[in-house]
MARSE-316112 format. One record per atom (N, C-alpha, C): residue in one letter; y, x, z. Coordinates in steps of 0.02 Angstrom, whole numbers, padded with zeros to 5 digits, always signed. Each point is the difference from the previous one (the first is absolute). Example, Ala and Ser with C-alpha at 12.3 -4.5 7.8 and 13.67 -1.06 7.14 Angstrom:
<rs>
A-00284+00660+00390;A+00059-00045+00000;A+00060+00045+00000;S+00053-00018-00036;S+00059+00042+00003;S+00055-00039+00037;
</rs>
This chain:
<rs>
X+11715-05315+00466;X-00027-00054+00041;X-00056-00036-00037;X+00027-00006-00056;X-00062-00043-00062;X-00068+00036+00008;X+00003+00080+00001;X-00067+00025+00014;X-00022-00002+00050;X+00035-00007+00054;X-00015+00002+00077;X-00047-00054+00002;X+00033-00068-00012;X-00020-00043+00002;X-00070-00001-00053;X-00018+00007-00062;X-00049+00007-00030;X-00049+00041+00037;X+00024+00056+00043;X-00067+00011+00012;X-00033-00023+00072;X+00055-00034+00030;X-00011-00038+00045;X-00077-00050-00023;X+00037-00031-00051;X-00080-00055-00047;X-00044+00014-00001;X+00026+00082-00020;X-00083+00040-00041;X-00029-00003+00056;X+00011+00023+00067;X-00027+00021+00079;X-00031-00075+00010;X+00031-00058-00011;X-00009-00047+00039;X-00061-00019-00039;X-00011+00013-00081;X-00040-00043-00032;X-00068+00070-00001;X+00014+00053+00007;X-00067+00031+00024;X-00015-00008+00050;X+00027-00013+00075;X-00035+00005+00058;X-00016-00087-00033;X-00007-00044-00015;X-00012-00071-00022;X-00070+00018-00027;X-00006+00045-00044;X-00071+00008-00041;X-00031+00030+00046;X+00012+00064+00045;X-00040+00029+00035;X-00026-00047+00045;X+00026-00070+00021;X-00001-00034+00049;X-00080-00041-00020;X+00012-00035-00062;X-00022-00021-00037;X-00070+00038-00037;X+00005+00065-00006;X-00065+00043+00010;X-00049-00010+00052;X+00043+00007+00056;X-00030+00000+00075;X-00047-00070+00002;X+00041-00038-00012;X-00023-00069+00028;X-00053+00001-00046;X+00007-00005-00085;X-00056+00004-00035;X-00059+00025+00013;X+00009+00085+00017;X-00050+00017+00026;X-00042-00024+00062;X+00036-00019+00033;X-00012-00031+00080;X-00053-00076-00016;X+00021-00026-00043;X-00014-00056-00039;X-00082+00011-00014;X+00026+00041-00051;X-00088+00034-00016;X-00044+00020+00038;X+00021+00057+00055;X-00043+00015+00044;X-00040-00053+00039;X+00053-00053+00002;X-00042-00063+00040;X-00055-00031-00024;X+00025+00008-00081;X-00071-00049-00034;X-00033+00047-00020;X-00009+00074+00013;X-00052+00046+00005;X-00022-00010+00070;X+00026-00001+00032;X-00043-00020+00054;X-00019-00073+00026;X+00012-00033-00052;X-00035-00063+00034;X-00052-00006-00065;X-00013+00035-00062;X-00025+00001-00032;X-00078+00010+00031;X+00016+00089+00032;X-00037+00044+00024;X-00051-00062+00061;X+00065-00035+00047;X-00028-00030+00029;X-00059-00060-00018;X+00017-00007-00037;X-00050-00067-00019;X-00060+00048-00021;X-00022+00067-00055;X-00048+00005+00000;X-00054+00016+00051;X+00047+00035+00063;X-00034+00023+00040;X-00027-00061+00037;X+00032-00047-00006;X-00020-00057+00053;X-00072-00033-00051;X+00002+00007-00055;X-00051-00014-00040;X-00055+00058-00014;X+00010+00043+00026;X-00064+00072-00023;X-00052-00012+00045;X-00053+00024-00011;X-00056-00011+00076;X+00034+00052+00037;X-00035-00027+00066;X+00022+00023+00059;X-00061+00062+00012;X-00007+00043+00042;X-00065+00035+00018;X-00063-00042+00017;X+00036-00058+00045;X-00031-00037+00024;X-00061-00048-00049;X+00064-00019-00061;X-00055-00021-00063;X-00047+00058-00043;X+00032+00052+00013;X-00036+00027-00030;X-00102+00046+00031;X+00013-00004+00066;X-00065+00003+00043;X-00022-00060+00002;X+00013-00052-00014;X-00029-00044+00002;X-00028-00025-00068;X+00034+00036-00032;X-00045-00014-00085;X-00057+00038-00001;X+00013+00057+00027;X-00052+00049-00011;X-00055+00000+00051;X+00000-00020+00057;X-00042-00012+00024;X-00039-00075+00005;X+00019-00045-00038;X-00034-00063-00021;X-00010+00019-00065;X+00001+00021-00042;X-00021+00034-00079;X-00079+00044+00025;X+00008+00049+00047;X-00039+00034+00016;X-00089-00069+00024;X+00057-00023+00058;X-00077-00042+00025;X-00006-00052-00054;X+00034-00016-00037;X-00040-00060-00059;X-00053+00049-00062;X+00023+00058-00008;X-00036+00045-00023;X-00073+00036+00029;X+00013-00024+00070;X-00089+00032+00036;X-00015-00062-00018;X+00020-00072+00028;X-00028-00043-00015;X-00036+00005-00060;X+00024+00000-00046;X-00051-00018-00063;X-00032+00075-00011;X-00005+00059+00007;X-00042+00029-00012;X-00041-00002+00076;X+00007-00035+00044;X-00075+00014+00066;X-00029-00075-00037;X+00031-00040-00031;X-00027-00064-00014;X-00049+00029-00055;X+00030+00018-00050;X-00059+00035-00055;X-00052+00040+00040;X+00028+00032+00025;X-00077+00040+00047;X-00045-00047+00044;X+00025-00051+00023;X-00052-00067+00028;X-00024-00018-00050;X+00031-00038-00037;X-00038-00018-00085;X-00057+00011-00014;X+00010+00096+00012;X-00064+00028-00029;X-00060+00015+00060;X+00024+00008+00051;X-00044+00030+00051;X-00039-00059+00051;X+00043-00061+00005;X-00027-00053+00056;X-00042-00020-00028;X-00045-00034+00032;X-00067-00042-00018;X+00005-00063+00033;X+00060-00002+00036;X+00027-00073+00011;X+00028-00060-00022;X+00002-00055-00044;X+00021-00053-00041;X+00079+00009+00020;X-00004-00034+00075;X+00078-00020+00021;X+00036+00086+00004;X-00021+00035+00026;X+00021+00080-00022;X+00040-00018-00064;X-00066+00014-00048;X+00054+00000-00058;X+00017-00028-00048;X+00014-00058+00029;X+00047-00063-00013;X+00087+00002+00025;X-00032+00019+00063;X+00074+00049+00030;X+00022+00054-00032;X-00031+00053-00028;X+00014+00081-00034;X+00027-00057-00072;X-00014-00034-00002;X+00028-00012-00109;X+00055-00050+00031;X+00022-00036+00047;X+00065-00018+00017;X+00037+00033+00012;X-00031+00055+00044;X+00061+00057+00014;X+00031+00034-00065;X-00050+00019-00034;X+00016+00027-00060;X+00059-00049-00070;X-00023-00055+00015;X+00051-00055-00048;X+00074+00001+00035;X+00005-00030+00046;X+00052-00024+00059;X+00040+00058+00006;X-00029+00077+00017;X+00052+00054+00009;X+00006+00045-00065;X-00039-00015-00052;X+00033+00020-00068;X+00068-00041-00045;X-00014-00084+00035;X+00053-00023-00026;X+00079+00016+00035;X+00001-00010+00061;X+00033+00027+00073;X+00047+00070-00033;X-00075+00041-00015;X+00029+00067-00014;X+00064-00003-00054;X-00060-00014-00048;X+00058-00024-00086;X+00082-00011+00041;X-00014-00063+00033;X+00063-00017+00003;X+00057+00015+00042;X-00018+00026+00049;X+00033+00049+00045;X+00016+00071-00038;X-00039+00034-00053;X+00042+00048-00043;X+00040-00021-00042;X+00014-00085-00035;X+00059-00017-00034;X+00048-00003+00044;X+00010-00017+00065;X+00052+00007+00043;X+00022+00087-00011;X-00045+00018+00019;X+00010+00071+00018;X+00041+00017-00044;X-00018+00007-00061;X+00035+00041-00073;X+00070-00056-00008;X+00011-00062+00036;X+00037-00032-00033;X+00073+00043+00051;X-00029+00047+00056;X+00050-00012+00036;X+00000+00087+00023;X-00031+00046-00057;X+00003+00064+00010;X-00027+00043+00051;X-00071-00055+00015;X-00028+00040+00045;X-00087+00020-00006;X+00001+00072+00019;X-00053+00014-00004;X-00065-00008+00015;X-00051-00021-00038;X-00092-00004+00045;X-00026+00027-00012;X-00054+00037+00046;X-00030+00034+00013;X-00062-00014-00067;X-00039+00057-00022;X-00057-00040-00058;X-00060+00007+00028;X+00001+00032+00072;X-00072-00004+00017;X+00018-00019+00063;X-00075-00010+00040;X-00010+00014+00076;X+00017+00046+00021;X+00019-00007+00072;X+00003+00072+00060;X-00062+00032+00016;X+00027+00046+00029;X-00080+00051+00037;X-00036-00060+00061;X+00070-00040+00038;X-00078-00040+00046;X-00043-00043-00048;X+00030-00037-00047;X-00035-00052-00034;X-00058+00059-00023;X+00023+00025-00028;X-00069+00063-00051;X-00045+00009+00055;X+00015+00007+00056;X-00050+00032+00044;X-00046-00053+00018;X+00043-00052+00015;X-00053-00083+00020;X-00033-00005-00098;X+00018+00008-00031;X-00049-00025-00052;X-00044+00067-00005;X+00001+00052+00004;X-00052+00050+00007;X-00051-00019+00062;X+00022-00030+00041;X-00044-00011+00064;X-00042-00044-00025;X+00050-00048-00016;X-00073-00074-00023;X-00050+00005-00078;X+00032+00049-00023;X-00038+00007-00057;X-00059+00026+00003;X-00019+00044+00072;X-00065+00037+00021;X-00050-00064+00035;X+00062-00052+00019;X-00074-00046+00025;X-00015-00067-00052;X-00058-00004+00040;X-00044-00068-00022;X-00023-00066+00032;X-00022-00058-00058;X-00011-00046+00033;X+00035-00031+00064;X-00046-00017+00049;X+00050-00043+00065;X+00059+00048+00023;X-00024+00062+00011;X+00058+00034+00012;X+00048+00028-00017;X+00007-00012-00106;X+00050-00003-00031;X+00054-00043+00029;X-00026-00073+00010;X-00011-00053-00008;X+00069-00023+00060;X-00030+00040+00063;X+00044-00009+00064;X+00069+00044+00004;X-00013+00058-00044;X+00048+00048-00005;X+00052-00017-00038;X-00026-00036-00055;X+00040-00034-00057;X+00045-00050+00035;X-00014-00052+00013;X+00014-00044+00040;X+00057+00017+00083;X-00025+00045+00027;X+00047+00018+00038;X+00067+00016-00015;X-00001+00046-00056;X+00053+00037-00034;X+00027-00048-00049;X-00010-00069+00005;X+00039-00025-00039;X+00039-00042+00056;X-00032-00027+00059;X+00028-00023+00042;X+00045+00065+00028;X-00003+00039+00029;X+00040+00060+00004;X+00079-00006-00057;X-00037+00019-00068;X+00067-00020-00049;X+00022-00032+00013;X-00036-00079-00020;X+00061-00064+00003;X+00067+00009+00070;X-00043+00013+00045;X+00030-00009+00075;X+00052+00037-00039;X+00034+00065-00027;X+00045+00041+00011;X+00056-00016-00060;X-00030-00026-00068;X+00035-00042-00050;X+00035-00066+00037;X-00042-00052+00039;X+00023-00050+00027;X+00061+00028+00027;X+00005+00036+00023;X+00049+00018+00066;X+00093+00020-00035;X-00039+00035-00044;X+00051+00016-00063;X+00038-00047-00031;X-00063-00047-00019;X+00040-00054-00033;X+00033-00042+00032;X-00016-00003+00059;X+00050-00071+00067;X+00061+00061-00015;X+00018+00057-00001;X+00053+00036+00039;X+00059-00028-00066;X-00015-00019-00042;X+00031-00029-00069;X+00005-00071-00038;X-00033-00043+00070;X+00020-00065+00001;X+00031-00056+00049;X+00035-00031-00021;X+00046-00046+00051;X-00033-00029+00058;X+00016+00035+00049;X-00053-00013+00078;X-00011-00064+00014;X+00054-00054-00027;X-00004-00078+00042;X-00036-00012-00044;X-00001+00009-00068;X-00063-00041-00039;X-00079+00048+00024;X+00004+00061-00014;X-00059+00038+00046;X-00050-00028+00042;X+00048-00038+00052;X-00031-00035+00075;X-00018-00059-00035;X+00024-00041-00039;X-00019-00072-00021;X-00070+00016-00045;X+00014+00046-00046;X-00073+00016-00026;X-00047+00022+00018;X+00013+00048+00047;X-00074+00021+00054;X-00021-00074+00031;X+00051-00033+00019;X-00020-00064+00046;X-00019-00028-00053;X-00014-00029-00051;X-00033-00030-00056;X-00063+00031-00003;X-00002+00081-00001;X-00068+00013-00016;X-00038+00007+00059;X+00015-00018+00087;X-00037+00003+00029;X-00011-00078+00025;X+00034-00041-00028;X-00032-00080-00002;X-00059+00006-00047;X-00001+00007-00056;X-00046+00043-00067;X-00058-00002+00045;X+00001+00089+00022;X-00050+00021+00026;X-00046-00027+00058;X+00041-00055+00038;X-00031-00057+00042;X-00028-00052-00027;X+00018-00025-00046;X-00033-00042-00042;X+00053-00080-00001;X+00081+00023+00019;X+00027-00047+00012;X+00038-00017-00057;X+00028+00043-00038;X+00029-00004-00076;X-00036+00035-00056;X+00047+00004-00046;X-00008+00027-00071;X+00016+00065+00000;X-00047+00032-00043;X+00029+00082-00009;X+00071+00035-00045;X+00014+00014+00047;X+00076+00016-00010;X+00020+00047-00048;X-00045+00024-00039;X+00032+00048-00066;X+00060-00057-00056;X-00034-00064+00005;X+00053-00060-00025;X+00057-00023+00031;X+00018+00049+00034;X+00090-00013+00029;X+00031+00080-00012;X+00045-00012-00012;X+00058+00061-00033;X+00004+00040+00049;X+00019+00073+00017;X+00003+00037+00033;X+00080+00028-00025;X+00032+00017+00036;X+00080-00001-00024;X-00007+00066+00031;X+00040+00050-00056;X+00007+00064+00020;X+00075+00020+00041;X+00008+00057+00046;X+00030+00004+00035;X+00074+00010-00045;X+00066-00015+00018;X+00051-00015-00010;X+00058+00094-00033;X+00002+00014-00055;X+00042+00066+00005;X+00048-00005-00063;X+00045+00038+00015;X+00065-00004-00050;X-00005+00052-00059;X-00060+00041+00028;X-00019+00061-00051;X-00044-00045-00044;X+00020+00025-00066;X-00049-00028-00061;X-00066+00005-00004;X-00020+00092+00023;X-00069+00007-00017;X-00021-00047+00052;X+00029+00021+00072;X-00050-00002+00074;X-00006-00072-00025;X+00039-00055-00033;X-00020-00056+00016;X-00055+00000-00034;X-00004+00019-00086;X-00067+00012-00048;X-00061+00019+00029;X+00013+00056+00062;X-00064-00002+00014;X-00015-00055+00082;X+00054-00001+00017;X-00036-00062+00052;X-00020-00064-00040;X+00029-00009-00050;X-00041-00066-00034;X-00087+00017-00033;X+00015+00053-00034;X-00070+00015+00010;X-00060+00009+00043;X+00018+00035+00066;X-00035-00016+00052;X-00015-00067+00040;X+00062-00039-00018;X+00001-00074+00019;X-00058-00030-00027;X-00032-00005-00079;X-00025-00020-00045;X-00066+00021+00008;X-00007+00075+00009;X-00072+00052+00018;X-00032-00053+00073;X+00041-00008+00046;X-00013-00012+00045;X-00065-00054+00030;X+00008-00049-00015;X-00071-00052-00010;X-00050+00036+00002;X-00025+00020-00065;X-00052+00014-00017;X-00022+00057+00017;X+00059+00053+00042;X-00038+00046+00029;X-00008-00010+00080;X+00022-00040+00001;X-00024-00045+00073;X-00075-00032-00018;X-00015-00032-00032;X-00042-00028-00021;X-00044+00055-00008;X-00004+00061-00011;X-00047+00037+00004;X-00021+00018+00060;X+00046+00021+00068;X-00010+00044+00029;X-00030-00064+00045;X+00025-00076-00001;X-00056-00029+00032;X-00078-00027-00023;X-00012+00007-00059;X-00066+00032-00024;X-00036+00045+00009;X+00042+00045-00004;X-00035+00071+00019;X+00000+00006+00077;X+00015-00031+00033;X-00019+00001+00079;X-00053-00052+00011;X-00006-00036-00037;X-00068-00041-00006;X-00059+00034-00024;X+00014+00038-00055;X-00073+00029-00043;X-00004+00044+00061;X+00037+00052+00009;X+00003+00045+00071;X-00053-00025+00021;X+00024-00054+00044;X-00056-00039+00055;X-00073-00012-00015;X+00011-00025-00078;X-00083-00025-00021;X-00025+00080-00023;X+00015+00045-00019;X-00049+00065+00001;X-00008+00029+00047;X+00052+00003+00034;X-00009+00043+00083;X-00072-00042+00015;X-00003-00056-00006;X-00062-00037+00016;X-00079+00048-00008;X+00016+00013-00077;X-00061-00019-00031;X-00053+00068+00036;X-00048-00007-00002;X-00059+00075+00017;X+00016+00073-00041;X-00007+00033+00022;X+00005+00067-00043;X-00074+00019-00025;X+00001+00033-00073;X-00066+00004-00037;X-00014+00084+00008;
</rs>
């Protein structure tokens, strides 16, 4: 009976450990997967990641079509515009690749084939008609960066800042690059890194593209030579 009973124990105190395996393991698996979970909720998304690369790309025509105005316009305000573009989206750039690398994602080191093809186009012309071509294609850009960058900032502040900058543009307030632009709201680490960056980009590339729809206007003006 004494052994009966002993191995009764032994049964009871292994199925106890096996029990106790289980659960352990069960245990673990959870905080492997909530481990797992948190990075994934912190990795870029695809979504961040086309969007790095294609705002890397256009801050990169920017400053090389800006260097090619630099050299080719014979216009003051031209290229006064080409050496802002060139400051503004080299700093932009810089800092949108410390996001990038901070958060394992890749940029591109050059332009695409359309950008190459628009700077091969304008590089054959001259004078006024550098001048209009240049100028279009930056209003063209901005328009498609702008659009990018709203898709990555908090819409109710969005509407309050456009409405600031079109009191601005009436001549009823102050120009609105001096009020904060609040980037759109995410639980992912990078996506928020880079919506704050686009939050930040944002101003001043507003501020271009309504310049550059102004110069637009004053060369479309001018006579052709």
């Amino acid at each position: 009976m004494r052994h009966a009973a002993y191995g009764a124990i032994v049964l009871v105190a292994a199925m106890g450990v096996g029990c106790n395996r289980v659960d352990n393991a069960a245990t673990a698996g959870d905080r492997a997967i909530g481990t797992a979970g948190d990075v994934d909720r912190n990795r870029a998304t695809d979504s961040d990641q086309q969007f790095v690369s294609d705002l890397a790309i256009a801050g990169m025509a920017e400053v090389k079509l800006g260097k090619l105005a630099a050299e080719k316009s014979g216009n003051a305000e031209v290229k006064k515009f080409a050496d802002m573009m060139v400051a503004d989206h080299t700093k932009a750039g810089n800092e949108l690749k410390i996001v990038a690398m901070q958060h394992a994602i890749v940029v591109p080191i050059d332009i695409d084939a359309k950008h190459s093809e628009l700077y091969d186009k304008l590089a054959k012309l001259q004078g006024v008609e550098f001048d209009r071509e240049y100028m279009s294609a930056m209003v063209d850009g901005h328009s498609g960066v702008v659009d990018q960058l709203e898709s990555r900032i908090d819409k109710q502040n969005l509407t309050d800042w456009k409405t600031r900058m079109g009191d601005w543009l009436s001549g009823k307030g102050t120009r609105p690059e001096a009020v904060s632009v609040t980037p759109e709201r995410s639980d992912n680490a990078a996506s928020r890194a880079i919506n704050q960056w686009a939050a930040d980009a944002y101003p001043t590339v507003q501020g271009h593209f309504v310049e550059a729809k102004a110069l637009k206007s004053a060369v479309d003006k001018l006579p052709r030579r």
